[in-house]
N, C-alpha and C positions, 0 to 999 in steps of 0.2 A: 628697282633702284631709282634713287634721285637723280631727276635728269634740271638740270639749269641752262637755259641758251641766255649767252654772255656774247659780251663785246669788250676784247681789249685796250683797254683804257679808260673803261667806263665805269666812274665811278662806285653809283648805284649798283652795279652789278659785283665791285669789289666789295661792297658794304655785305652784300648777301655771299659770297664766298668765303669771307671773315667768318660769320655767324657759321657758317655750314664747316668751316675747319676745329672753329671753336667745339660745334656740338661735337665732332669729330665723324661725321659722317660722314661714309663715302658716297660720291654722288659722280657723273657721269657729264662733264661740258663739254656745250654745243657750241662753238665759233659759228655766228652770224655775220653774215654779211654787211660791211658798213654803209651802203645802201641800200636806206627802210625802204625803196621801191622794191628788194629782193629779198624780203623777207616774208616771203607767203607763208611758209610751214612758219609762221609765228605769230601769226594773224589769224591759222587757223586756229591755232591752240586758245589762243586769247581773246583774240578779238579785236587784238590793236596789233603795230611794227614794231612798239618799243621792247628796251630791254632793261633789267632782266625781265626774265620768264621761268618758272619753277614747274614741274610735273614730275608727282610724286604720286604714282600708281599704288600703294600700299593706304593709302588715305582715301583716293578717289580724286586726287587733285589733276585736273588736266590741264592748267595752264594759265598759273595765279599769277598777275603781272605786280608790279610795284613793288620795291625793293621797302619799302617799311611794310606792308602787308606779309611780303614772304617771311621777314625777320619777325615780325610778331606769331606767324603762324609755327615757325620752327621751334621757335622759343616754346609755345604755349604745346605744341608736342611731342618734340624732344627732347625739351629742358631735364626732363623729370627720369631719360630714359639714363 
């Protein structure tokens, strides 16, 4: 399953839940902590604190940051499903 770690209120992160309700996939969010000094399990994934953050096991995605990367990547393969 698609997992998204998000942060309420954040925009970027609403731009890629839009896209993920649109494709209509179910996906599985993580509420982060509003402070990036507590967000290790997100740093691990990615390699940075911000958010969103996409992992998508079925792809081999572990932890595609930037919310136009994720919407391009959903787009380009789920669009068609």
């Amino acid at each position: 399953m698609i997992e998204l770690f998000s942060l309420s209120g954040c925009p970027f992160c609403a731009k890629v839940e839009a896209k993920l309700d649109e494709l209509g996939l179910e996906y599985e969010r993580h509420e982060v902590p509003r402070a990036r000094a507590n967000r290790d399990h997100v740093q691990e994934l990615s390699g940075q604190r911000g958010v969103p953050v996409l992992v998508d096991p079925a792809h081999d995605v572990t932890g595609m940051p930037e919310s136009d990367d994720i919407v391009a990547y959903l787009e380009e393969t789920y669009s068609g499903e």
